[in-house]
C-alpha positions as CSV (number, residue, x, y, z in Angstrom):
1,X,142.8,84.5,160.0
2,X,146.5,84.0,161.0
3,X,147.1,82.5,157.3
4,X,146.0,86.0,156.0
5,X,148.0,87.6,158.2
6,X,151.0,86.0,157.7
7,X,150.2,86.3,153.8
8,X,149.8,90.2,154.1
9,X,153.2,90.6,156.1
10,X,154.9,88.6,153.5
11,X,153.4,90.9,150.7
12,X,154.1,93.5,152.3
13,X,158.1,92.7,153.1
14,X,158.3,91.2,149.7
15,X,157.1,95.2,148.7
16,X,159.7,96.5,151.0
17,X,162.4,94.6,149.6
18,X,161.3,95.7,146.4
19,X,161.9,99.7,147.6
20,X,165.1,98.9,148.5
21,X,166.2,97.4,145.4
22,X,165.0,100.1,143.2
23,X,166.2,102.9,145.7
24,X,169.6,101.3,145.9
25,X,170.2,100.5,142.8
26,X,170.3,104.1,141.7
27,X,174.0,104.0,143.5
28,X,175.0,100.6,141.8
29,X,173.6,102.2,138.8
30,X,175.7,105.6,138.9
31,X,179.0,103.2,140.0
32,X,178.6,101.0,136.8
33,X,178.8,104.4,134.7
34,X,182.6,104.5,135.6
35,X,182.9,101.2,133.6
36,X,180.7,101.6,130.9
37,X,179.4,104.0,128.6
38,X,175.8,104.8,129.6
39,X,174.2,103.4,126.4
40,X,176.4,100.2,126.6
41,X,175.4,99.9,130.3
42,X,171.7,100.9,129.4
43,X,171.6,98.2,126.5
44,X,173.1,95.7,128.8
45,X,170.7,96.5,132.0
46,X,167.9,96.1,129.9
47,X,168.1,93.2,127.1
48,X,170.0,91.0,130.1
49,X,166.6,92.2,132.1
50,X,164.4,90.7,129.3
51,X,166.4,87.3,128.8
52,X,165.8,87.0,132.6
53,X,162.2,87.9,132.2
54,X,161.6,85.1,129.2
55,X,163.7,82.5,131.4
56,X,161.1,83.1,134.3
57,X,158.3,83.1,131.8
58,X,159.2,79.7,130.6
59,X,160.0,78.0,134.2
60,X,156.8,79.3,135.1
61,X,155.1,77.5,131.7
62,X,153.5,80.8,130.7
63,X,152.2,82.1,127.3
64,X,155.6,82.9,125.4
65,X,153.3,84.2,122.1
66,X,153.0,88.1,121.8
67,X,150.1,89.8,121.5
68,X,149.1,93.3,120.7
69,X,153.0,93.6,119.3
70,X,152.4,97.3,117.9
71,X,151.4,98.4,121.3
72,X,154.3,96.3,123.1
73,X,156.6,97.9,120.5
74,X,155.6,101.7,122.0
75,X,155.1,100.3,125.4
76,X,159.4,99.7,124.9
77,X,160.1,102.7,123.1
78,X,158.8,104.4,125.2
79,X,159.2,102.4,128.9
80,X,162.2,100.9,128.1
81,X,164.6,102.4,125.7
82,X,162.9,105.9,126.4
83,X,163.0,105.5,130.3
84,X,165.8,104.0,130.3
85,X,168.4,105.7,128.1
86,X,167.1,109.3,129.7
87,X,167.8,108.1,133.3
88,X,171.4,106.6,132.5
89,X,172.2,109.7,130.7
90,X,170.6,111.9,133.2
91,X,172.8,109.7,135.5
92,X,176.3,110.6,134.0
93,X,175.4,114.2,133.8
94,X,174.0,114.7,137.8
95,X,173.7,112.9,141.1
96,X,172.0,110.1,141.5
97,X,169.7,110.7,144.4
98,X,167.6,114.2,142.6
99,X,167.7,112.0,139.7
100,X,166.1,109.5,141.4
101,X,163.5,112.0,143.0
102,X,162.8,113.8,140.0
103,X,161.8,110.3,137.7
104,X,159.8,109.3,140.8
105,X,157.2,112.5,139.5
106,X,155.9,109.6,137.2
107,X,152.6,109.6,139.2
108,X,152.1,113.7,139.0
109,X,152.7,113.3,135.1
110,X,150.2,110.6,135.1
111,X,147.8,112.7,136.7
112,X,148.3,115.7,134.2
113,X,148.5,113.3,130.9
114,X,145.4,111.5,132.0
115,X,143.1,114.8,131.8
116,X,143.7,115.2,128.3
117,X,144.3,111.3,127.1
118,X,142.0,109.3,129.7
119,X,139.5,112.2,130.6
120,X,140.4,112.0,134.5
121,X,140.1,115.3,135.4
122,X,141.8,116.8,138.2
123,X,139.8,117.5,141.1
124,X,139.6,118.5,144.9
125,X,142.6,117.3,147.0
126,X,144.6,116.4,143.6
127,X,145.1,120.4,142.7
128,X,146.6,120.3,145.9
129,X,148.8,118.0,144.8
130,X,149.6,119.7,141.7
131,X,150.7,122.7,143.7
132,X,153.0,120.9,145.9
133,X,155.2,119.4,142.8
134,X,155.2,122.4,140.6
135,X,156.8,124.1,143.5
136,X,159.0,121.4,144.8
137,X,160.5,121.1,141.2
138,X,160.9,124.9,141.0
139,X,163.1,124.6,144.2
140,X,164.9,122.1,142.9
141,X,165.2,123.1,139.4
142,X,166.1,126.7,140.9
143,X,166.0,128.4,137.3
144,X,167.3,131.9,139.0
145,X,170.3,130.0,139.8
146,X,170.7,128.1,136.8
147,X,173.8,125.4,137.4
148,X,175.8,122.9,135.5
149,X,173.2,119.8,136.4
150,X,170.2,121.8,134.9
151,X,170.7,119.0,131.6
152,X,170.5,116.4,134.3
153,X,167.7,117.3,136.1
154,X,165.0,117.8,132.9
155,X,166.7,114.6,131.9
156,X,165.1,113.0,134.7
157,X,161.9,115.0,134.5
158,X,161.8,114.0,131.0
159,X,162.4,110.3,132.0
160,X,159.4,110.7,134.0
161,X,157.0,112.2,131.7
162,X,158.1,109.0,129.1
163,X,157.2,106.9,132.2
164,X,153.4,108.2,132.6
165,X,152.8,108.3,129.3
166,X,153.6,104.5,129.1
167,X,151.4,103.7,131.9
168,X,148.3,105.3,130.0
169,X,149.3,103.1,127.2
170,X,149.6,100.2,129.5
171,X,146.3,101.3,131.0
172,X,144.5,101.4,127.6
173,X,146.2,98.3,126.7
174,X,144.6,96.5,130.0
175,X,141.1,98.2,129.1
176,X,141.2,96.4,125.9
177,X,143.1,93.3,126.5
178,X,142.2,92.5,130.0
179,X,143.1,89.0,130.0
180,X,147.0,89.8,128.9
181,X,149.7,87.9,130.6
182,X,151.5,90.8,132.8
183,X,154.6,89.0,132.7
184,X,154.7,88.3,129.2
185,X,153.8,91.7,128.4
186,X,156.6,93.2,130.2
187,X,159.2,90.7,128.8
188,X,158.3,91.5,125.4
189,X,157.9,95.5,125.7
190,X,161.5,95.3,127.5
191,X,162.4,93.3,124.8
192,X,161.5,95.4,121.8
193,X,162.9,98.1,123.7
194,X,166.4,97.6,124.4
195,X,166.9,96.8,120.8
196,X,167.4,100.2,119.9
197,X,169.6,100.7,122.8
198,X,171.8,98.0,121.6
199,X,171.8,99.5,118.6
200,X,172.6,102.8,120.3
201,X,175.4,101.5,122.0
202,X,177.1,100.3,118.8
203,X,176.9,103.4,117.2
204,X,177.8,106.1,119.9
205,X,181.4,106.1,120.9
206,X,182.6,105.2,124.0
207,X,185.6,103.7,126.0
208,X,185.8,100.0,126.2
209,X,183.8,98.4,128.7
210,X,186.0,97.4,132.1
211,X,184.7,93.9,132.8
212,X,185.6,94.0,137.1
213,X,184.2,92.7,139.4
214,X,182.0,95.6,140.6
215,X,180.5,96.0,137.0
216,X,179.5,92.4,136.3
217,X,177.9,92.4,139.8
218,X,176.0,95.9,139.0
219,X,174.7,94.4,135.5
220,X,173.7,91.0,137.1
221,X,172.2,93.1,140.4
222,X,169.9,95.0,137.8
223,X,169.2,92.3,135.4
224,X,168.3,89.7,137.8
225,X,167.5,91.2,140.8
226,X,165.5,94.5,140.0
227,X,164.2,93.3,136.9
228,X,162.9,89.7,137.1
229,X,163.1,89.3,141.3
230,X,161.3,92.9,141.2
231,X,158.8,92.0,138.9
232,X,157.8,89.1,140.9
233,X,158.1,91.1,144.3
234,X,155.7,93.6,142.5
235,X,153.3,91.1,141.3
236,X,153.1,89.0,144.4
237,X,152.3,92.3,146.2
238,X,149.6,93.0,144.0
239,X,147.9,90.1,144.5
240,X,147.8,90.5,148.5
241,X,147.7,94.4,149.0
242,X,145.4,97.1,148.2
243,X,147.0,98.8,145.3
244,X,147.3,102.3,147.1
245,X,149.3,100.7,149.9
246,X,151.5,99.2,147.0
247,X,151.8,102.8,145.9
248,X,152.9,104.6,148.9
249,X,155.2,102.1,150.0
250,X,157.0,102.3,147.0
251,X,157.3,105.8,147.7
252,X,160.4,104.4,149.8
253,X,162.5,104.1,146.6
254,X,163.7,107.6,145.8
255,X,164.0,107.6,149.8
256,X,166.1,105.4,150.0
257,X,168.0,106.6,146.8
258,X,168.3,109.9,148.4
259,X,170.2,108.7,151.5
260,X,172.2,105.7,149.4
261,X,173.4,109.0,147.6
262,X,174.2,110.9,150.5
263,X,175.7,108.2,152.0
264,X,177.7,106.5,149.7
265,X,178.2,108.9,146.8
266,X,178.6,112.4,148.8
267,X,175.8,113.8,147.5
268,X,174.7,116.6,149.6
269,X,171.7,118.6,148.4
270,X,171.2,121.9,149.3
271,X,168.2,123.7,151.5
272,X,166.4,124.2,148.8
273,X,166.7,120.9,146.8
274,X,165.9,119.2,150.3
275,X,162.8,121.7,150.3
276,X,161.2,120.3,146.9
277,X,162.2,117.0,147.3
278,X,160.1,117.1,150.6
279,X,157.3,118.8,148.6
280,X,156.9,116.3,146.0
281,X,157.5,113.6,148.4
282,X,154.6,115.1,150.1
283,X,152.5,115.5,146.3
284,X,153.1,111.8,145.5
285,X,151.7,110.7,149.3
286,X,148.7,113.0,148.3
287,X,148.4,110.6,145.2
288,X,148.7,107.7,146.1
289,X,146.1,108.3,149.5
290,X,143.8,109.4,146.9
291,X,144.2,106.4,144.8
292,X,143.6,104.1,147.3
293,X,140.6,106.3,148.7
294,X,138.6,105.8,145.6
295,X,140.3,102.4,145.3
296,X,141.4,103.1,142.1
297,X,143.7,100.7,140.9
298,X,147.5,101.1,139.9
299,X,148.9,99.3,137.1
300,X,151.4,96.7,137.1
301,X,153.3,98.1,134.8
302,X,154.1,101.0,136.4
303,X,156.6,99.1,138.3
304,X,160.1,100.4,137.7
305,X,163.2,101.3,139.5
């Protein structure tokens, strides 16, 4: 009894941690921008993220050998170079705490796409939370007072809606290939997709990199520690927790990105973005205790920061 115990507190700190690095790191992030451009930063974050992922894969002795490769080619179009690129960018043109909130709608998209795609309607409690984020993102969109970060802000919605509709390709993916390495498969989509960002970061112009100090230590703080460290946070936590308790408390992320941002960046939101953040803080809780209601699990790969 006490060995479970002490297994489900380590889950659950190992999950904690895991909020923290995602939430913070959309501060390290937005710092890194003033030595980088946001594609070169982007390509870095990311193929340094999957040579860290393959090393793991290989001290661990797991299956290097893709499968499915079409589907882990869209899986990093879309998770990856998609998701990525849209929150660096949205990054250099707004504040890093609404960006962070507004990608965190992932789950809400999830729940619309999955209507049409999966054929999971929307029912009871869930049109509640429907309600709660199209009106949270009207306060904080605020289109009657349209302002210089509106590019920003559908940049991160747009981010968002790239990173639900990779989950339902992850979730189909799992529903056909259920034995599929979760590691492996998220070293190789990551893979695939910051090629095009490399690619990307070639082509567009941009000032030459400044190789301090604080920008080596924000590429090796996302590379190593909330790419592979994360990914084995998340997956250990999986293992030991029910999967709507892994949902919630990763809830803490654009929390904690929120008040890194205040803190540390200056960013003060007004009434009214403080109003739909709250809203669609509350529409993702609504989520994720109906998830875990029905037990209905959440898929790894939905893991990102």
């Amino acid at each position: 009894m006490q060995a479970g115990t002490s297994t489900t507190i380590r889950a659950f700190a190992a999950l904690v941690l895991l909020a923290v690095l995602w939430g913070y790191n959309w501060v390290v992030m937005k710092h890194a921008l003033d030595y980088a451009g946001a594609f070169q930063f982007g390509a870095m974050r990311t193929f340094y993220g999957a040579i860290c992922l393959f090393a793991l894969l290989l001290l661990l002795r797991k299956p290097l050998r893709p499968r499915e490769i079409p589907t882990l080619v869209t899986l990093g179009i879309l998770q990856t170079c998609g998701f990525t690129g849209l929150i660096i960018w949205a990054l250099v043109e707004g504040g890093a705490g609404k960006t962070a909130v507004l990608t965190y709608t992932m789950p809400f998209w999830v729940m619309l796409l999955a209507w049409p795609l999966l054929g999971e309607k929307i029912r009871g409690i869930q049109w509640l939370a429907v309600v709660f984020s199209v009106t949270g993102l009207l306060f904080i969109l605020d289109p009657l007072h349209l302002g210089a970060d509106q590019f920003s802000m559908m940049l991160a919605i747009l981010a968002g809606v790239f990173w639900a509709i990779s989950v339902i390709v992850a979730k189909r993916l799992h529903q056909r290939v259920p034995d599929m390495d979760l590691m492996s498969l998220t070293a190789w989509q990551m893979l695939f997709g910051s090629l095009p960002l490399v690619v990307v970061a070639f082509l567009v112009p941009a000032p030459p990199i400044q190789w301090t100090g604080n920008f080596i230590g924000a590429v090796l703080f996302n590379a190593v520690l909330c790419n592979a460290l994360a990914w084995l946070l998340w997956l250990y936590a999986l293992q030991h927790l029910p999967a709507g308790i892994a949902s919630m408390t990763s809830l803490l992320a654009p929390v904690i990105g929120v008040l890194a941002a205040w803190l540390q960046l200056g960013e003060n939101p007004s009434t009214g973005e403080v109003i739909g953040m709250i809203l669609i803080g509350v529409s993702l809780l609504i989520i994720s205790l109906h998830s875990m209601r029905r037990k209905v699990p959440v898929d790894p790969a939905m893991g990102q920061d």
